[in-house]
Phi, psi and omega in degrees: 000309168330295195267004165277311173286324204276318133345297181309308190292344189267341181231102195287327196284309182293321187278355155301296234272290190304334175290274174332293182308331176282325195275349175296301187275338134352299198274334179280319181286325168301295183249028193257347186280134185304076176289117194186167200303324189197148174299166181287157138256160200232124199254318180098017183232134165267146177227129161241120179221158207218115152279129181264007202353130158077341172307127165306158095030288142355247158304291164343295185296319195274309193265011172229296188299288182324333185257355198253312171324306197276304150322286176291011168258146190084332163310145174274162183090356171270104150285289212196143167215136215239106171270141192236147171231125164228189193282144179088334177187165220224160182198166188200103170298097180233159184248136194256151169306110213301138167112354194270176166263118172325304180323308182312299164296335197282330170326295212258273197320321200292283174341269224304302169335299205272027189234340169313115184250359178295320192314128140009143175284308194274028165290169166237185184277129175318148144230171195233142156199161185260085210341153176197138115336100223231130186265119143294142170254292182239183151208145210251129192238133144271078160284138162183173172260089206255143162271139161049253152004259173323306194317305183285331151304306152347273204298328178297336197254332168295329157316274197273056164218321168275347153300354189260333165257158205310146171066002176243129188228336195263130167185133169214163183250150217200152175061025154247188193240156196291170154282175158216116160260131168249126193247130180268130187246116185278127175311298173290346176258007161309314175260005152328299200285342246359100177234131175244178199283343152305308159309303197290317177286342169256334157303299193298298183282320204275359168307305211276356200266179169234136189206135183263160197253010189107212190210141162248101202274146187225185145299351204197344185210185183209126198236140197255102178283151196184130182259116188251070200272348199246136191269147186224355175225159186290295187331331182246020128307340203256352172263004166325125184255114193283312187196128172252141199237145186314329179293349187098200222044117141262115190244111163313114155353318179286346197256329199256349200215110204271121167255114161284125176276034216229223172208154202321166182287087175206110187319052175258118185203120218228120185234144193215134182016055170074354180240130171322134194230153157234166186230127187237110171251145166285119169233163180219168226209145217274002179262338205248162221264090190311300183307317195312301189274352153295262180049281191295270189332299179311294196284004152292337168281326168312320185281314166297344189285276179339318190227056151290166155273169169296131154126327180293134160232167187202127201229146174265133208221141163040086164265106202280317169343291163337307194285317176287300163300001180261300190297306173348299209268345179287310186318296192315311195284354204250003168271324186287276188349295166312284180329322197254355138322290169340282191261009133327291185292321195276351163306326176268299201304323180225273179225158190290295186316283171002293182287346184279275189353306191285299159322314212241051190243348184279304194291329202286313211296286200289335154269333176273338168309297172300340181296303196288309159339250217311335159254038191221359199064033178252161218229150138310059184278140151359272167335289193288347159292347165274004182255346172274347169276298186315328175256019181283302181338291193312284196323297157341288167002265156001291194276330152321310178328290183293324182291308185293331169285006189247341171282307195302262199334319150348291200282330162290021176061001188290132182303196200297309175313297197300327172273012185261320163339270191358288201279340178300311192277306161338307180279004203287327195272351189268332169255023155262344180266353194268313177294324187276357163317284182350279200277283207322285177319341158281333175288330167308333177288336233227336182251017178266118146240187160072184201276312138354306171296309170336343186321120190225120029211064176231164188087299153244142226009077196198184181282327142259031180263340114342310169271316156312330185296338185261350167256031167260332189286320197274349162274001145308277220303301211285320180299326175247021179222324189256347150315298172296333185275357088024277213247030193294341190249015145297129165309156178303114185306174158307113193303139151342146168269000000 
């Protein structure tokens, strides 16, 4: 270190050079780095569910779970795993061993699952997915007094129209009830026809398909056949044709049966200031920008308000953004602060050069800080801002610290050996506070467990544990390499009377 700083001071042009380069790639990185609530994380879970139609419980159990238990026990990479059954459907939470790879495993269960040949005839196909961690940025409130429906259209079409704008791709509509159609089937008038609920039920599905018919090969062209059979609306349920009888007769689905057009049974209903609501959120993705797409998303509403029907509003509801810029603008106000702390005090106390130096030892410290985050992939997040506010104190410190032992031993007239003592001593408390980040930063490595504990890849041995060790470090270096080399062809002060 001795002979790294004492380097710095004989060659003034590099530590310019090293000053530029850190506050030049700083400024690129403040606005080239990825802003958001929190870091990507790794939750370390699979999820598997099997729709039952019509299943107890039960039922569920002995013809889903058991066989899904029974599959997945003994894959590697399984901590532990937990099936819940319930009506309709049977599901399976599993947890993997910290550190393996999720793909890997979701990869392998999704095999052993899809191998299963046992499930009910009437399950449907498993799915397998893989827990993930999904950012809100905002979420967008339709209210008015609108029915159902309508509600949901509305929202569905404010979905693909902010998916439509630049950098935004995550958008879901939330607090409505799925569609449905549903056919009620009447008892009696099955045996008016005789008809029984099988017939009906097997009409109904063999109706419903899309099915391909083969290929028609030509001299000149080759045509593909396809039967376009599956239905999306009630009105064409209700024209199912159940049984044509030799007279020519034909009996319809509609005649035996109230086919409903609506949406699923489920005590679900979403209200915004007392008026009937849909929730349309907004989410990102670990490449895209939090702040960027409020941004957006807001003056899309702003625009979008204007061409509502009367009675439609659209509120913007919990911008978690506000909260990353409120740390932004604290970090910011509290480096204006410091800085001008700095240089104030060591301007009355020692000298005007000093304090500028010293003050600008706060912008170098805090752009080599963003530099190293950024070309290291790490992001402006809650954490890591809170970790750059936590050493702007230190960093302040710091730079009194170092100026004022580089004045005194100045002012004793001692040559290049004796200031460079200066910058030794001047620096000793400023790299024991740089060591005890260090060890603060490993006990953070060493105590992150559990799903909470995932933050990837920030805080600990990571990039920005990494950009603190440099921005604690770095108002030593600017104090004792690019200050003196600053001030190497300045005269000496006057020795004290």
């Amino acid at each position: 270190m001795r002979q790294l700083l004492a380097a710095f001071a004989r060659n003034t042009v590099f530590a310019n050079i090293l000053t530029l380069a850190a506050l030049l790639t700083g400024v690129a990185a403040s606005v080239n780095m990825v802003r958001e609530m929190f870091p990507e994380m790794s939750i370390d879970m699979v999820t598997v569910s099997v729709v039952y139609p019509g299943a107890d419980p039960e039922e569920v159990e002995e013809g889903i779970c058991r066989k899904i238990e029974e599959a997945i026990d003994g894959l590697e990479g399984i901590k532990k795993y937990t099936t819940t059954s319930q009506e309709n459907m049977g599901s399976a939470v599993i947890e993997l061993v910290e550190g393996f790879d999720a793909r890997k495993a979701k990869d392998d269960i999704k095999t052993r699952i899809d191998a299963i040949s046992t499930f009910p005839v009437d399950a449907e196909r498993p799915i397998v997915n893989e827990v993930t961690y999904r950012q809100e940025v905002l979420s967008l409130a339709l209210s008015g007094p609108l029915e159902e429906r309508t509600m949901k259209e509305w929202a569905e079409k404010v979905k693909d129209e902010i998916r439509n704008l630049p950098g935004v791709t995550q958008a879901t509509v939330n607090g409505t009830r799925d569609y449905e159609i549903s056919i009620e089937v009447s008892e009696e008038r099955l045996r008016e026809y005789g008809l029984t609920f099988d017939q009906v039920a097997n009409a109904v599905r063999t109706s419903n398909l899309n099915q391909a018919g083969g290929t028609v090969r030509t001299k000149g062209e080759e045509i593909r056949l396809r039967t376009m059979g599956r239905k999306y609306w009630g009105n064409e349920f209700e024209n199912i044709v159940l049984l044509a009888k030799p007279t020519g007769e034909v009996i319809r689905l509609g005649q035996i049966a109230t086919v409903k057009d609506g949406f699923i049974e489920e005590p679900l209903m979403s209200r915004f200031n007392g008026e009937p609501a849909a929730l349309v959120t907004v989410a990102k993705t670990s490449e895209e920008d939090a702040i960027d797409i409020s941004n957006k998303v807001k003056a899309y509403v702003a625009k979008k308000q204007q061409a509502l029907p009367p009675g439609l509003h659209i509120s913007v509801l919990n911008d978690m953004s506000t909260m990353i810029q409120d740390r932004i603008d604290l970090l910011l106000s509290n480096g204006r602060f410091g800085l001008t702390i700095v240089f104030i005090l060591l301007w009355l106390f020692l000298d005007l050069r000093l304090s500028f130096w010293a003050a600008m030892g706060i912008p170098i410290s805090l752009s080599g800080g963003l530099a190293i985050m950024w070309l290291l992939g790490g992001t402006l997040n809650m954490i890591s801002l809170f970790g750059l506010i936590m050493v702007l104190g230190i960093v302040v410190d710091d730079a009194i610290v170092v100026g004022e032992a580089i004045y005194v031993h100045r002012k004793k007239r001692q040559e290049r050996p004796g200031r460079r003592r200066g910058w030794r001593d001047g620096s000793g408390n400023a790299r024991r506070r740089s060591g005890d980040h260090d060890a603060g930063g490993v006990c953070a490595a060493h105590v992150r467990r559990g799903h909470h504990g995932q933050v990837h890849p920030d805080f600990a041995h990571s990039s920005d544990q990494c950009a603190l060790d440099f921005i604690v470090r770095m108002p030593i270096h600017a104090a004792l390499t690019l200050k003196p080399s600053a001030r190497s062809k300045r005269p000496e002060l006057a020795p004290a009377a």
